[in-house]
N, C-alpha and C positions, 0 to 999 in steps of 0.2 A: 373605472370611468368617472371621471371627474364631470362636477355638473356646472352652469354657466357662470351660477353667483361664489364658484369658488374661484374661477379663473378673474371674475372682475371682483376688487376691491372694495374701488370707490372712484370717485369722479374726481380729478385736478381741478380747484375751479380759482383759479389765478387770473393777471388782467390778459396776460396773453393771450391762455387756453379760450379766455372767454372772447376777445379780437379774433379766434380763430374760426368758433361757431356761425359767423357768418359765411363763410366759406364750407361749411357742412362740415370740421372737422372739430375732433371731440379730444379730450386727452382723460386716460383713466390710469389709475395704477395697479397693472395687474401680478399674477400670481408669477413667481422668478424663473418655472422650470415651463409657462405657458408657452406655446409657438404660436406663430401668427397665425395659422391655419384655426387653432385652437380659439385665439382671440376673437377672429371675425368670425365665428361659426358662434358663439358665448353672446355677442353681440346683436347680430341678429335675432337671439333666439329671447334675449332679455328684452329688447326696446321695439321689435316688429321691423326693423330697419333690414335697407339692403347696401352692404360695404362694399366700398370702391377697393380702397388699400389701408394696409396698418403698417405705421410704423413703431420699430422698438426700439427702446434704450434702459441700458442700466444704469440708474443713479447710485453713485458712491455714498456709503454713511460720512457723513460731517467727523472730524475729532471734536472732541466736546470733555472740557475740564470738570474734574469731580470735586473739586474740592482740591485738601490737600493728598487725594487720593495721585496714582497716574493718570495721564489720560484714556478717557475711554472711547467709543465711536459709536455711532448711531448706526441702526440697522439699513442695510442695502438694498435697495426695491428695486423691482422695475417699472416702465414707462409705457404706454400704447398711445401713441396719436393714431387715431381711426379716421381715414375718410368716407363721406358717404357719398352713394352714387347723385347724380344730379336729380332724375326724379325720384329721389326716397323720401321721406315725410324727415322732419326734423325730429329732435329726441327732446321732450319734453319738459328732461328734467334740466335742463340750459337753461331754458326760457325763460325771461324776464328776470334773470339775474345781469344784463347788462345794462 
């Protein structure tokens, strides 16, 4: 049984993600083998929130030069944009970063 702070990461906090917060949606990076089920259930259980829907995406590693080595590649994650319901309290740690 996996517990919730291994399924979430950390928080995306880019200008988009953060344009998104107004609309109650979140973007975090989470764990690669997570489902969504998994995600929003991780979610609510970390921030007291009630999730509308999640969505996922796998981000590809960048190639990235070593030197005069070959090239190598950055590791692959993945992605959760989380909606939340309309009356659910907002998450916290967003706040007053826009």
């Amino acid at each position: 049984m996996t517990k919730a702070y291994d399924i979430i990461k950390r928080p995306i906090i880019t200008e988009q993600s953060m344009e998104q917060t107004e609309m109650k949606r979140y973007t975090f990076e989470v764990d690669k083998t997570a489902n969504k089920i998994e995600i929003a259930k991780a979610i609510e259980e970390i921030f007291g929130v009630k999730v509308a829907k999640v969505n996922t995406l796998h981000v590809q590693g960048k190639m990235k030069r070593m030197g005069a080595q070959p090239a190598g590649r950055r590791a692959s994650w993945k992605k959760a944009v989380v909606t939340l319901t309309a009356d659910s309290k907002s998450i916290e740690l967003f706040e007053g970063m826009v």
